[in-house]
C-alpha positions as CSV (number, residue, x, y, z in Angstrom):
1,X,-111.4,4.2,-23.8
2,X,-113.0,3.7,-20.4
3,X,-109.9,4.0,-17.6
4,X,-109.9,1.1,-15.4
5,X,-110.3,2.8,-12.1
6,X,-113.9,4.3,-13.1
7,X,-115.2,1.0,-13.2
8,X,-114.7,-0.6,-9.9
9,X,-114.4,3.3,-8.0
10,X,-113.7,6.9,-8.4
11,X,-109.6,6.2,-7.0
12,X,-107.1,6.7,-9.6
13,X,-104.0,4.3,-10.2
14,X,-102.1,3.9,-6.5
15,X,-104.6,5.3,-4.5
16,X,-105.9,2.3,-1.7
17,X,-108.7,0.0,-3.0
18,X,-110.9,-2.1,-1.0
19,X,-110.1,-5.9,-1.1
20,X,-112.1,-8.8,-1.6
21,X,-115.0,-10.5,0.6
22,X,-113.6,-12.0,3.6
23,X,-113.4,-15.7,4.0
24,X,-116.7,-17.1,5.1
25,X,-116.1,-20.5,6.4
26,X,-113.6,-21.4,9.4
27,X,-111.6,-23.5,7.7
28,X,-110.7,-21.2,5.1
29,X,-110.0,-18.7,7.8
30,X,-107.4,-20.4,9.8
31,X,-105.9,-21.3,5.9
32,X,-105.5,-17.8,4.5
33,X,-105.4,-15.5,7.7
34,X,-101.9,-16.0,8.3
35,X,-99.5,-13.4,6.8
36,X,-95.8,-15.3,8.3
37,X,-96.1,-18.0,5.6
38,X,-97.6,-19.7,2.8
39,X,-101.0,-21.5,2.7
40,X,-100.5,-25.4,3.7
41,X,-103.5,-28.0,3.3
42,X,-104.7,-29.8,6.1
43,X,-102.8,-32.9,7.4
44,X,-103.4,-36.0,6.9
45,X,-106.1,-37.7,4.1
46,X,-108.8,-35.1,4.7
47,X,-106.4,-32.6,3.0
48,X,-105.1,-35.0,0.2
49,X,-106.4,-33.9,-2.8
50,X,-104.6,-36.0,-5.2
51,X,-105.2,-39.3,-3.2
52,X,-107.0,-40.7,-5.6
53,X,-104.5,-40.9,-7.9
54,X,-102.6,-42.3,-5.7
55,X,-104.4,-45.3,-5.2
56,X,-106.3,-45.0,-2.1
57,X,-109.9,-45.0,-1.3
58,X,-112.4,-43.7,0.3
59,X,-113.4,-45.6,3.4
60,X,-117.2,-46.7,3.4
61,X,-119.8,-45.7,5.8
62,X,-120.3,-49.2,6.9
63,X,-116.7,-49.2,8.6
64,X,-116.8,-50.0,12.1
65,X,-115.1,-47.3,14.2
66,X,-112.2,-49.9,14.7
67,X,-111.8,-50.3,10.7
68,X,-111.7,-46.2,10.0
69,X,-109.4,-46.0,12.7
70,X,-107.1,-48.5,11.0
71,X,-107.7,-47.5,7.4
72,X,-106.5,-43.9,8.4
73,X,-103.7,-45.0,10.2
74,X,-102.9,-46.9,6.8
75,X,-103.6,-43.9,4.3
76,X,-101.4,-41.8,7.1
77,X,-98.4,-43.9,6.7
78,X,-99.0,-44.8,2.9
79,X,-96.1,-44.9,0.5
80,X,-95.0,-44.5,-2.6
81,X,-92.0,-44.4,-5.6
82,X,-90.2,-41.3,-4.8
83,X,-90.6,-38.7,-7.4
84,X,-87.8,-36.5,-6.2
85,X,-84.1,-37.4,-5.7
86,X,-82.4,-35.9,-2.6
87,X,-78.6,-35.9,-3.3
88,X,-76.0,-34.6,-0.8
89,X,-73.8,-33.4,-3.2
90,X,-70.9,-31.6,-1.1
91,X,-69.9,-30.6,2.3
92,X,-67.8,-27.9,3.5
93,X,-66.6,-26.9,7.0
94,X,-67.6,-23.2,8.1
95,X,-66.0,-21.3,10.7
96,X,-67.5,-18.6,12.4
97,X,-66.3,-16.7,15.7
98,X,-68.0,-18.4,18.2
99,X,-69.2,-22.1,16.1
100,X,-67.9,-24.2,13.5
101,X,-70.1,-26.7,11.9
102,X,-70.7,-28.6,8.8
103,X,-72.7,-27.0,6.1
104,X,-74.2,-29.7,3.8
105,X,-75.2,-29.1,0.2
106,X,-78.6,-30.4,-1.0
107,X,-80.0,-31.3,-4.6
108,X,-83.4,-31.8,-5.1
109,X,-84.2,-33.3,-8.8
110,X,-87.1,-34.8,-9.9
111,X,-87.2,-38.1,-11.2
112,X,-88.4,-39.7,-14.4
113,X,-87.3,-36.8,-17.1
114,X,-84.8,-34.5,-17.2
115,X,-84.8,-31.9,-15.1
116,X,-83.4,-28.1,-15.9
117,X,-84.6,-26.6,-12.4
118,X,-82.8,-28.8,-10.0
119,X,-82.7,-26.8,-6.5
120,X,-79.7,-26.1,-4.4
121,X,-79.6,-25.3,-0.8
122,X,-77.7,-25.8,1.8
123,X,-78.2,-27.2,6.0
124,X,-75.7,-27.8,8.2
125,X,-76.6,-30.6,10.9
126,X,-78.4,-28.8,13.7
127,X,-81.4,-28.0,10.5
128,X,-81.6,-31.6,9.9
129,X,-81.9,-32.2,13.7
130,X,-84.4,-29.1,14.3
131,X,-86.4,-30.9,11.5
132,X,-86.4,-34.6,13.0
133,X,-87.1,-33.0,16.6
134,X,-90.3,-31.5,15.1
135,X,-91.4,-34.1,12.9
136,X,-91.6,-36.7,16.2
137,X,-94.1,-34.0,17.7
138,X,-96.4,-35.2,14.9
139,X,-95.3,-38.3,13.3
140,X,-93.6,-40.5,16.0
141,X,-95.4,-43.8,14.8
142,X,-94.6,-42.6,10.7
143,X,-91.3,-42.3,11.4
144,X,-90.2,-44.7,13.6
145,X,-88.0,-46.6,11.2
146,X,-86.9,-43.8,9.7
147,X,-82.9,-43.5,11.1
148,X,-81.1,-40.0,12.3
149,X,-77.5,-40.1,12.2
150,X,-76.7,-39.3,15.8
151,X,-74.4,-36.4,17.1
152,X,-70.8,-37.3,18.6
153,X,-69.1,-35.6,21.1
154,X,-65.5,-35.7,18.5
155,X,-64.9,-36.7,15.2
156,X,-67.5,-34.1,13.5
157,X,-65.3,-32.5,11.1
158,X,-63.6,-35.8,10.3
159,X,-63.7,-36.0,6.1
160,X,-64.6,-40.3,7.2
161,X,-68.0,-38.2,9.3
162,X,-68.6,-36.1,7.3
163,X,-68.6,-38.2,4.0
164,X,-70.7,-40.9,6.1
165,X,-73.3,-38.0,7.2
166,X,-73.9,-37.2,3.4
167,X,-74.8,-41.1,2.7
168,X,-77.2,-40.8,6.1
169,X,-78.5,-37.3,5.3
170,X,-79.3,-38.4,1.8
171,X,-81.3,-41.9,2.4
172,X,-83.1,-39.6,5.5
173,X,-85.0,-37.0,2.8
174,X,-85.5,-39.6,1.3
175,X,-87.2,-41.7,3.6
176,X,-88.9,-39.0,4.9
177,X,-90.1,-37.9,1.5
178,X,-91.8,-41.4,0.7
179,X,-94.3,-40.9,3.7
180,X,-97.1,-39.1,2.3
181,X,-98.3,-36.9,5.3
182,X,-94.5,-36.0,6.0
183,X,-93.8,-34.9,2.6
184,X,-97.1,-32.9,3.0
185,X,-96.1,-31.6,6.2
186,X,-95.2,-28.2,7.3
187,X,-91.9,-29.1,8.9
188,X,-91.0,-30.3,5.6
189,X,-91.7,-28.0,3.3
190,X,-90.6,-25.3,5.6
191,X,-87.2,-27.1,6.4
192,X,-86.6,-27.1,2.5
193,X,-87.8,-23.8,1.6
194,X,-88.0,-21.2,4.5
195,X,-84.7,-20.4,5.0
196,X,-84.2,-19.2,1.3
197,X,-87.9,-17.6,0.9
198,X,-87.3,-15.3,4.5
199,X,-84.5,-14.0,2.9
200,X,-86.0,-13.5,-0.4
201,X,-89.3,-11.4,1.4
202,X,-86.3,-9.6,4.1
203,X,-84.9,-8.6,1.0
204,X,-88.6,-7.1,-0.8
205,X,-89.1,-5.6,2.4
206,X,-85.5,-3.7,2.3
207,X,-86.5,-2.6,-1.1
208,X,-84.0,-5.2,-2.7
209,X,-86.1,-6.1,-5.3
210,X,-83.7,-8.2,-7.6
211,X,-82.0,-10.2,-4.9
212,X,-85.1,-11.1,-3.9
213,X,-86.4,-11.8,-7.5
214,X,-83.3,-13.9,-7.7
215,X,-84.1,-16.1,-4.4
216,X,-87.4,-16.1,-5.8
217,X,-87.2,-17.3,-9.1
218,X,-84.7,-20.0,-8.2
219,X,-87.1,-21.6,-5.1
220,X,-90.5,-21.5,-7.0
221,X,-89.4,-24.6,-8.9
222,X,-88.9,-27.0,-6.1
223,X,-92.0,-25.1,-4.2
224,X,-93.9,-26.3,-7.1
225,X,-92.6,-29.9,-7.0
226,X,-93.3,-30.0,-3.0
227,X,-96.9,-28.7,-3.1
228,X,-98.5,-29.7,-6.1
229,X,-101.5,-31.1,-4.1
230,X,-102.2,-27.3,-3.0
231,X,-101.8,-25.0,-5.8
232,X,-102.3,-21.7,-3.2
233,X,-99.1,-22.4,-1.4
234,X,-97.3,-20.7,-4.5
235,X,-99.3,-18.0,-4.3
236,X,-97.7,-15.5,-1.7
237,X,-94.6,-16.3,-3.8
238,X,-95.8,-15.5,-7.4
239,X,-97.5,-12.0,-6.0
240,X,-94.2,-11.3,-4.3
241,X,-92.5,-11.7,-8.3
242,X,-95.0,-9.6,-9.4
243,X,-94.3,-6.8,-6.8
244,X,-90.7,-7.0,-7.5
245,X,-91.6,-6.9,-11.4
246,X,-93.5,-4.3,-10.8
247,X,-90.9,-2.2,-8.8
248,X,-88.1,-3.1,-11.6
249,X,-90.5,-1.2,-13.9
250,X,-90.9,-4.8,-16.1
251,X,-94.7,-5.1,-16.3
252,X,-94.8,-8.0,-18.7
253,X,-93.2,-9.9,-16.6
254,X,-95.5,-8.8,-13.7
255,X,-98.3,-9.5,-15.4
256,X,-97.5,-13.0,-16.3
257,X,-96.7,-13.6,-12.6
258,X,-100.1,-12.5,-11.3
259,X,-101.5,-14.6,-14.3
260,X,-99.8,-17.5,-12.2
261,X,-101.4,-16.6,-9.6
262,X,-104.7,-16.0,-10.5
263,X,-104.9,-19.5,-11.9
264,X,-103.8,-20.8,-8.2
265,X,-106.4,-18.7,-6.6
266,X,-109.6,-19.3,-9.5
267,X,-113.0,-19.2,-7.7
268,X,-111.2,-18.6,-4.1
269,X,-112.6,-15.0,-3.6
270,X,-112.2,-15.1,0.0
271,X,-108.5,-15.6,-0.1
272,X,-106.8,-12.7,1.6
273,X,-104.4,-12.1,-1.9
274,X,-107.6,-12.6,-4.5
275,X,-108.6,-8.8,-4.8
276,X,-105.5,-7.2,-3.9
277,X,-104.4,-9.3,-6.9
278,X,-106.8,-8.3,-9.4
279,X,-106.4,-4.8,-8.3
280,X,-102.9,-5.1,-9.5
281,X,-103.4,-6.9,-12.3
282,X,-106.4,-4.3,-13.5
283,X,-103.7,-1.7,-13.5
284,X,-100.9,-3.6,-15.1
285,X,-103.5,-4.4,-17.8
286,X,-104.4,-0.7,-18.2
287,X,-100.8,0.2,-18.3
288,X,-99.9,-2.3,-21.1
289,X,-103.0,-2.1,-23.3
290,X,-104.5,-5.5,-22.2
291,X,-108.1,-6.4,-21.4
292,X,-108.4,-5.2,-17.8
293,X,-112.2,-4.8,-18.3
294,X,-112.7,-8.3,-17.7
295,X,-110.7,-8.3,-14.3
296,X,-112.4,-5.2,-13.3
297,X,-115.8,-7.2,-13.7
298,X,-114.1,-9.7,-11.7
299,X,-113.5,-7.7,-8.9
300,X,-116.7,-5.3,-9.3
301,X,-118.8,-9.3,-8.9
302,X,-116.9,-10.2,-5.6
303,X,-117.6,-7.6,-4.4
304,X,-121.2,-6.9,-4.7
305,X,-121.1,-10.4,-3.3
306,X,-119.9,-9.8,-0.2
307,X,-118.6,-6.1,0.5
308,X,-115.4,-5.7,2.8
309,X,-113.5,-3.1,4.6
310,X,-110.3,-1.4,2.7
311,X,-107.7,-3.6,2.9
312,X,-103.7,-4.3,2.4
313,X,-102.5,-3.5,-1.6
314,X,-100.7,-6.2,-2.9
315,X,-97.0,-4.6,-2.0
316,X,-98.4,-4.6,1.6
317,X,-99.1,-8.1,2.1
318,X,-96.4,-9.5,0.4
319,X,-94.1,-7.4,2.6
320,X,-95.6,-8.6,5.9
321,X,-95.0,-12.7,4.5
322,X,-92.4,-14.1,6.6
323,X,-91.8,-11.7,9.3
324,X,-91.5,-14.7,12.1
């Protein structure tokens, strides 16, 4: 049997390999080349990739400049049934040496079937409000009728504010989840997932690979829900299961990770994870007696396509996700 590393070069297993062609095209570039977070589409309809189904359409080319100007602003504020329920389903007071605040407890299900990978997370008030504050930086007109329970001098830890904040804090996701380019956004996304997935990559990073497994395996599910009009955002998350996998000496379970991820990723061979991945995966299918000959051509084709410098392993990138 030909080993896998003789193919693609004369390193053995765990010795640095070269990663894939870099990204040729700007837009690509200021996608992937950022290593504090996932991948987000761009804003607004030109980064829609599901609009059609939807409903919209495309504007015509006989549009006056007046009429694109208004069908954007339409498609920008478009909205529709709400495919995930926000539910506020507890409070709790928390009291900490120098603050005391209110920590909310959110459920995101999705709607229209049952649903066995609800997500639970929790914000306390000055979350919501960093959220809000951002989201007028971008979507002051979207968002104009969308109400923010205001802050009160007293009467905060009151159980008649706090249930009435739940109610408010509630019918606000909510709102904010029927505008398409909010949902989209990444003040959303991160205000419902960052918190957890920092931790989760601190905890890689400190060589806690099953608490961070754990954070990761219990996110993924509404990450997938929020972003299924960009299938790369999951990416950074699925290579991080796999490195954890990996490090817990469970290779099946790595290698049906980076199966995930590969399917994400596709023709994108100038994604900064694309060969670091298949340089995992071409080891993890040596090491379990799967076809890693086909991955190795996959690998070998990129890059004759467009040679590149030695770069990060997969462990390497994953670890440097989430650092701000």
């Amino acid at each position: 049997m030909t080993e896998p590393w003789s193919m693609a070069s004369a390193e053995p297993p765990g010795s640095p390999r070269r990663t894939g062609p870099r990204a040729q095209r700007t837009a690509e570039a200021m996608q992937e080349a950022s290593a504090t977070g996932p991948d987000f589409p761009p804003l607004g309809p030109e980064g829609d990739s599901d609009a059609n189904a939807e409903g919209s359409r495309g504007p015509s080319s006989s549009m006056t400049t007046r009429e694109l100007q208004e069908y954007w602003r339409t498609e920008k504020g478009c909205r529709k049934p709400v495919k995930l329920l926000f539910e506020i389903a507890s409070a709790r007071i928390e009291e900490r040496r120098v603050a005391k605040f209110v920590m909310y407890q959110i459920v995101v299900i999705q709607t229209g079937s049952f649903d066995s990978n609800k997500a639970i997370l929790e914000r306390r008030y000055s979350d919501f409000q960093a959220l809000q504050k951002s989201l007028l930086k971008t979507f002051r007109e979207e968002i104009e009728d969308v109400a923010f329970p205001k802050k009160h001098l007293v009467g905060n830890f009151t159980p008649a504010m706090i249930s009435e904040r739940k109610l408010a804090f509630k019918e606000y996701l909510s709102q904010l989840y029927a505008i398409r380019c909010v949902r989209r956004s990444r003040e959303f996304l991160d205000f419902l997932t960052r918190p957890e997935l920092k931790e989760a990559f601190g905890c890689l990073r400190a060589g806690q690979y099953t608490k961070a497994l754990d954070i990761l395996v219990h996110m993924m599910p509404l990450q997938e829900k929020l972003t299924r009009h960009c299938p790369l955002t999951l990416v950074p998350v699925l290579c991080a299961v796999l490195v954890c996998h990996r490090e817990l000496e469970r290779p099946l379970e790595a290698f049906a990770a980076g199966e995930r991820a590969l399917e994400r990723l596709q023709a994108r061979e100038g994604h900064r994870y694309y060969a670091p991945l298949l340089d995992a995966m071409i080891r993890l299918a040596y090491a379990l007696g799967k076809d890693f000959v086909s991955l190795q051509e996959r690998l070998e084709d990129s890059q004759l396509r467009k040679p590149a410098p030695r770069g990060f392993t997969l462990k390497e990138l994953a670890v440097r996700e989430y650092l701000c």
